[in-house]
N, C-alpha and C positions, 0 to 999 in steps of 0.2 A: 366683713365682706371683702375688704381688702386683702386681707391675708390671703382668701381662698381664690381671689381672683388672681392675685401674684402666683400661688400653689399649682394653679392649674397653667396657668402662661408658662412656668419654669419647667411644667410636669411635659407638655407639649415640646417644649423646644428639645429637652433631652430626650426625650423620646424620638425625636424628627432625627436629631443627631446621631443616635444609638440606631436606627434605623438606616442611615446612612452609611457609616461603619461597617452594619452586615452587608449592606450591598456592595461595597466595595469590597469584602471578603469572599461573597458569591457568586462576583460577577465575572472571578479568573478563568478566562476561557482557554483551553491550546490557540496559539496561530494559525491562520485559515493553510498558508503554501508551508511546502518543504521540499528540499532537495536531497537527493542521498547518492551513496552510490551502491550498489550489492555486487557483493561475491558471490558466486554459486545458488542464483536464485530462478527466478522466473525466467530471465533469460539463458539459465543454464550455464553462462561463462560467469557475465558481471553487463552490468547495465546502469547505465544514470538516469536517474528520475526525477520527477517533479510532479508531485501528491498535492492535493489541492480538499481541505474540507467543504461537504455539502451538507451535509444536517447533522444537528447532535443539539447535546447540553452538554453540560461543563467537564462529566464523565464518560459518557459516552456520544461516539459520532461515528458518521460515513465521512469517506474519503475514495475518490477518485484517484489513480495514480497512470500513468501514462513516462516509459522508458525508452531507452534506445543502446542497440549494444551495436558491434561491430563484432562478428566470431572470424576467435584472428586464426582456425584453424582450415577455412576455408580460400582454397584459391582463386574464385570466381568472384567475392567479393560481398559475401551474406549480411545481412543484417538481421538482425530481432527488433520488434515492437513490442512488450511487454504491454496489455491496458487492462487495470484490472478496478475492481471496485472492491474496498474493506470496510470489514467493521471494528470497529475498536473499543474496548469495554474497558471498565476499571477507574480505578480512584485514585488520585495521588501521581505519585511516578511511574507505576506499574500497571500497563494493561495487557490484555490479550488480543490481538488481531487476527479476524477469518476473511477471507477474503477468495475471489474468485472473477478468474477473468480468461485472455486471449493473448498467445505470444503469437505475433505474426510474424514468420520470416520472410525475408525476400532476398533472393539473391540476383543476381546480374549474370546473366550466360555471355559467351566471347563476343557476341554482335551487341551487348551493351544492352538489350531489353528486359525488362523485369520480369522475373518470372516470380509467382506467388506459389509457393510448399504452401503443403496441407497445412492451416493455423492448427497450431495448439494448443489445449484446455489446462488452464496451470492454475491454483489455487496458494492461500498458503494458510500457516495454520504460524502464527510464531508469538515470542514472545517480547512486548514492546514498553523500552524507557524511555520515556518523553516527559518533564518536569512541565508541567502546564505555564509557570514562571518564564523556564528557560528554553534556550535554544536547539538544545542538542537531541539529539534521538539516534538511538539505539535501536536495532534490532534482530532476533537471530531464532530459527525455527524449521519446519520443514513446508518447504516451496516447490512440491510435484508436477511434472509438468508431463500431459496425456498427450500423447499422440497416435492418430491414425495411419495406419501403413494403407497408401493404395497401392492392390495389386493388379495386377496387367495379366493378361491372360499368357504369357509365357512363364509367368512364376509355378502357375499351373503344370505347365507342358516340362518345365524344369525342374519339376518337384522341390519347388523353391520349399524352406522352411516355413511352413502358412500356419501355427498355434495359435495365430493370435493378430486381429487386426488391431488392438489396439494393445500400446505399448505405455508404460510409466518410466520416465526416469526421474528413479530416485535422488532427489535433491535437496540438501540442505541450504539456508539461505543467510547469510551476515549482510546487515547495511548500516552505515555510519552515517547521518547528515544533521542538518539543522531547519529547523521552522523560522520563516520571518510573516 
């Protein structure tokens, strides 16, 4: 009676332990924030951001991301908002991110007031290394961003080019940062 009583106590504890073990190997999750910076993305120049997880498991998850650029080709003084929402799919270091949101611009006219441009519709489609472990993330893919042209009733009278109210520029996207 002994024996089976010791058998079963030893059978429990390695079991409890070996149970434990898996949980610590299944419970590697990505870091909730990240920082990054992108080249030729959503905000069409380059933009810094700071991504933030909302739901997922260990593979896959949503992310919220929220940027800011400065377009240094403008003399008025514009800015982009980039805010978009992703999904991020995959196992291991490689996954897939889709994603879709709003680049706001705003610029400053000479009396200093904000004026709000048409937002534009920018999604992206790319592809993403993020070691669930470590810090780093990578990213690089196609980051299109829509916009609407309003026209005014002398585009009309000028026979302005009107093909097309709504426009895409084509844009490819790289970003480098790290998760904490």
């Amino acid at each position: 009676m002994k024996n089976i009583f010791c058998f079963v106590l030893i059978s429990i504890f390695m079991l409890s332990e070996a149970e434990g073990f898996a949980q610590k190997a299944d419970s590697i999750h990505f870091r909730k924030n990240a920082v990054n910076v992108e080249l030729l993305g959503n905000a069409a120049y380059y933009s810094f951001n700071y991504e933030r997880k909302i739901l997922g498991n260990k593979n896959n998850f949503m992310t919220i991301r929220a940027g800011i650029s400065v377009y240094p080709f403008r003399l008025d003084g514009g800015f982009a908002f980039p805010l978009l929402i992703n999904g991020v799919f995959g196992e291991g270091n490689n996954h897939f991110e889709v994603g879709i949101g709003k680049t706001l611009p705003i610029s400053f006219s000479p009396n200093i007031e904000f004026v709000n441009d048409n937002p534009n519709v920018t999604a992206n489609l790319m592809y993403r290394y993020q070691n669930p472990k470590g810090k780093l993330i990578f990213r690089i893919g196609w980051t299109p961003i829509i916009f609407y042209k309003a026209f005014t009733p002398f585009d009309f009278v000028n026979n302005a080019d009107l093909r097309g109210a709504l426009f895409e520029l084509i844009n490819c996207g790289v970003s480098i940062g790290f998760a904490f």
